[in-house]
N, C-alpha and C positions, 0 to 999 in steps of 0.2 A: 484459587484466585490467581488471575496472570501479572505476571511485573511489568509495568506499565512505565514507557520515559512519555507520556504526554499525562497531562491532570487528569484527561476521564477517558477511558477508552472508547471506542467508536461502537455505537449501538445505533440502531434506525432511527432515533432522533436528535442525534447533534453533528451529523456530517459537517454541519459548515464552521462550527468549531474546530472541532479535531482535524481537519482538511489543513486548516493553518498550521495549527500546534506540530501536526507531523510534517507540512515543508519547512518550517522553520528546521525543524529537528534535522530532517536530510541535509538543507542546505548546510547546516552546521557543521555535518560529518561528512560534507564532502559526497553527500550520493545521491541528489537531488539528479543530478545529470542521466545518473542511469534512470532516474523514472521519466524524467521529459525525454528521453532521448526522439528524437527525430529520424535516426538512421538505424539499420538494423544492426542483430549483434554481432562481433566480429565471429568469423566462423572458426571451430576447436582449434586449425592448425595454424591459425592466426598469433602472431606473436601480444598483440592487445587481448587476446581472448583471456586466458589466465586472471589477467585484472579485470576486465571487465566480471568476469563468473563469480570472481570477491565482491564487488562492490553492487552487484547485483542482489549477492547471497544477504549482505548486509541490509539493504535498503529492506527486502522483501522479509525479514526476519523484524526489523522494526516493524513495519508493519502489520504483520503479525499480531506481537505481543501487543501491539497497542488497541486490536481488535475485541469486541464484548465475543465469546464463545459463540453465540449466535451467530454474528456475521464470520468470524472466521471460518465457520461449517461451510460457507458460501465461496470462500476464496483460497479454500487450503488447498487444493489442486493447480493453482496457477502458479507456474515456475518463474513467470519471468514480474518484476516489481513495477516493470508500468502498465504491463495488459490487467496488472491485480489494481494499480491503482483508479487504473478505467473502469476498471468491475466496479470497483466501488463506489465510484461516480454512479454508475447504471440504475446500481445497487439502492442507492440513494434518491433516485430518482423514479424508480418503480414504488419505495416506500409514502412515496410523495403523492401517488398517483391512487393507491390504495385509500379504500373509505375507511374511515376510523369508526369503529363501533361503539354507540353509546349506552 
């Protein structure tokens, strides 16, 4: 079982739950920034680089754990914590689109 800092981990049917519970949690720790960012990342020989690869490493690690095993299978290859956070937008919305069998 994963260690989880949001009350239910993300599975194909509560993105819009957990979508919150984990900004809230970013913004708290300071790394919400790295998942909106709007500009790209500073490059390795960039004096900002070192902090940004920490707080990148942080955001996309919450993330993680806070993922059902399922979806993490889907987003464990993405290095960077906003292109993961978009996935899982995508992610969420492919799930959406899908017919539910009865």
């Amino acid at each position: 079982m994963w260690t989880s800092i949001v009350p239910q981990n993300l599975t194909t049917h509560n993105y819009e739950n957990w979508r919150i519970w984990m900004k809230n949690y970013l913004l708290a720790h300071d790394l919400w920034d790295i998942v909106e960012a709007t500009t790209e990342s500073p490059l390795p020989e960039q004096a900002e680089f070192k902090e940004w690869q920490k707080k990148n490493a942080a955001a996309l690690y919450a993330i993680h754990i806070s993922c059902s095993l399922d979806v993490f299978v889907k987003i464990k290859e993405i290095d960077s914590a906003g292109l993961c956070w978009n996935a899982l937008a995508d992610i969420k919305l492919e799930c959406i689109r899908e017919p539910k069998l009865q």
